[in-house]
N, C-alpha and C positions, 0 to 999 in steps of 0.2 A: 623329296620325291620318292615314291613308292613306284611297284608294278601297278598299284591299285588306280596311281596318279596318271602312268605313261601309257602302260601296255592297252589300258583302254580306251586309247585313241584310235582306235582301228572304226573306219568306216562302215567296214563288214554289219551283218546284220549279226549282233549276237546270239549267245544260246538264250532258248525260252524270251524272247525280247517279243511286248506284247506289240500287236498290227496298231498301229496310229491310223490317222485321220490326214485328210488331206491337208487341212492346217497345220494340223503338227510337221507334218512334214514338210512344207514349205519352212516353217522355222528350222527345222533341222536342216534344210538345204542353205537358207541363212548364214546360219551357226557357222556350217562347214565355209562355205565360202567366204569369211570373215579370217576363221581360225587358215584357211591355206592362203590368202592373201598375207596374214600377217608374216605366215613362214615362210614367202616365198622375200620378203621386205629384207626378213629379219636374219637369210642368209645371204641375200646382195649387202645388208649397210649395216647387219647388227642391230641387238634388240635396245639398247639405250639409244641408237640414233633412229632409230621408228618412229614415231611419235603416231599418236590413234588416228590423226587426222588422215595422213597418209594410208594407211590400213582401210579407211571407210572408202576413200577413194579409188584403190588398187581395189575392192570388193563390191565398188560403185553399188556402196550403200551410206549415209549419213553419218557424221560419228555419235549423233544421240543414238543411231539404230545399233553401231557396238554397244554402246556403255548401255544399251536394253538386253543386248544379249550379256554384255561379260561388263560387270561393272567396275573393271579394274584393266588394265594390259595384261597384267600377269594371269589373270583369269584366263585370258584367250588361251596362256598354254598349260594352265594345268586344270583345266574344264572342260569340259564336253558332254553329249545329248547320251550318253550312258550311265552317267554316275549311279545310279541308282539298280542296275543290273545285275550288280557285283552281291549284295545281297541276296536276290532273288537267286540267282545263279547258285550260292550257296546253300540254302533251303532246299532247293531242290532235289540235291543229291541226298543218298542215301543216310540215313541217322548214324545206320549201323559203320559206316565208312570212319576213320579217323581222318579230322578235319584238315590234317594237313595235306593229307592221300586226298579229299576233295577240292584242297584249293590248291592241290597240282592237277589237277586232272582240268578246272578251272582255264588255269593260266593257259595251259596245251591247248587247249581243244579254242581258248579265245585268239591266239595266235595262229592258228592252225585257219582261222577262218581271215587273217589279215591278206590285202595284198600287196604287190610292192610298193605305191605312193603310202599304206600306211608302214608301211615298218620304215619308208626314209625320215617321214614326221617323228617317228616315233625315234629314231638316232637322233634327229635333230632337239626334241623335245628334251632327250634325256641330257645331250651335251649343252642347251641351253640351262637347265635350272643344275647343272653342278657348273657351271661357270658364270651365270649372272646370280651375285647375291642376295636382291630383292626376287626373284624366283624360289630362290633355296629356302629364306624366310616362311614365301607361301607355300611351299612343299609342303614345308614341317606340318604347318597346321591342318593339309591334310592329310599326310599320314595319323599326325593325330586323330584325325575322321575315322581312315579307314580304322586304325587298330581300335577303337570303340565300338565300331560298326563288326568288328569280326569278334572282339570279346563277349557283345551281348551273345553273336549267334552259338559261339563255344559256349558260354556259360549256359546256354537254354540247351543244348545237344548233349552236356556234360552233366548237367543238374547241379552244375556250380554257381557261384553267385558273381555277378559280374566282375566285380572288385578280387574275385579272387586270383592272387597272384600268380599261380600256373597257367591262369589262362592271358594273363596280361602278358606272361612272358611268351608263350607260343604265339600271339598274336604279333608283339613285338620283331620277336624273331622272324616270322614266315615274312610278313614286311621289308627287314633289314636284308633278311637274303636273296631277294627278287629285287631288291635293287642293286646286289652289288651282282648280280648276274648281268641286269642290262645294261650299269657300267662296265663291265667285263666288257661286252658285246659290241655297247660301243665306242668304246678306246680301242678296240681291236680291230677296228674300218668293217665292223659287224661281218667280219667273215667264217665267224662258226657261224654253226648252226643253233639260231635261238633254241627252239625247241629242247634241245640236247643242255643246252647250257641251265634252261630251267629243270632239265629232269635231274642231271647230276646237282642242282641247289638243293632239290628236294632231297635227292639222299646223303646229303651233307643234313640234314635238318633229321631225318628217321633215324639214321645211323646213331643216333645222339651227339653228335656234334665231334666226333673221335678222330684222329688223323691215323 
């Protein structure tokens, strides 16, 4: 589990997030009411005693209409109608900005637009895939995502080549440290201040990593 996995479960409309269509957003209204059924199941009974039948029902939708939207259980918590933003959100910013300095400014301003039913999802989200295994499993594979997904955009801002190791390891890093902030955050009954908690990650991350 990354920030890239959790933190963008916020409902909020993101930044630069292009206008949809009335279809699309009836799916998106779908989606969500699936994914808050599941979580509301999976803190009365727990997520291995859920089962998706139950979920379609609590969301009184079919379970072929989950397994249309999330082809797995585990998808329900670590997918959602933004994955693809995180990108685009990056691009955006300035070339000249070092890329870490834009994927905190990122992280802030995508939290900064959450409300309170997302940041409980969002504890909830985070204390599920470090305590169900098969979660933690699908984590992986998509931090693997994102850290590919942030390497290309380094590598093309830097004129490095994908594969190159300074940018795998920045990638790497910016990753490992936004989650141990929102584990931080919620072992802690999220009673700092996220915000705060992701700005002092970032300078743990600029500062070169120095105590």
């Amino acid at each position: 589990m990354t920030f890239m996995v959790t933190a963008r479960t916020s409902t909020a409309t993101p930044p630069k997030a292009p206008k949809t269509g009335l279809r699309e957003r009836k799916k998106m209204q779908t989606r969500q009411a699936i994914r808050r059924a599941a979580y509301r199941l999976f803190e009365k009974q727990g997520y291995d005693a859920t089962p998706v039948d139950q979920i379609a029902e609590a969301a009184d939708v079919s379970p072929s209409t989950v397994f249309r939207y999330f082809p797995t259980k585990e998808d329900i918590v670590l997918t959602d109608e933004y994955d693809t933003v995180l990108e685009a959100a990056i691009r955006d910013r300035p070339t000249t900005e070092p890329v870490v300095e834009s994927l905190r400014r990122i992280a802030v301003e995508t939290l900064g637009r959450s409300n309170a039913r997302d940041r409980a999802e969002l504890v909830q989200r985070t204390r599920l895939v470090r305590d169900v295994p098969a979660l933690r499993g699908r984590a992986a594979e998509h931090t693997a995502r994102d850290a590919r997904m942030i390497s290309a955009v380094v590598a093309e801002r830097s004129g490095r080549p994908t594969g190159d190791l300074a940018v795998r390891v920045i990638s790497a890093a910016v990753l490992a440290a936004l989650q141990e902030a929102l584990l931080r955050w919620a072992e802690d009954g999220h009673s700092d201040d996220l915000e705060t908690l992701i700005n002092e990650t970032f300078d743990v991350l600029t500062h070169g990593l120095t105590l």
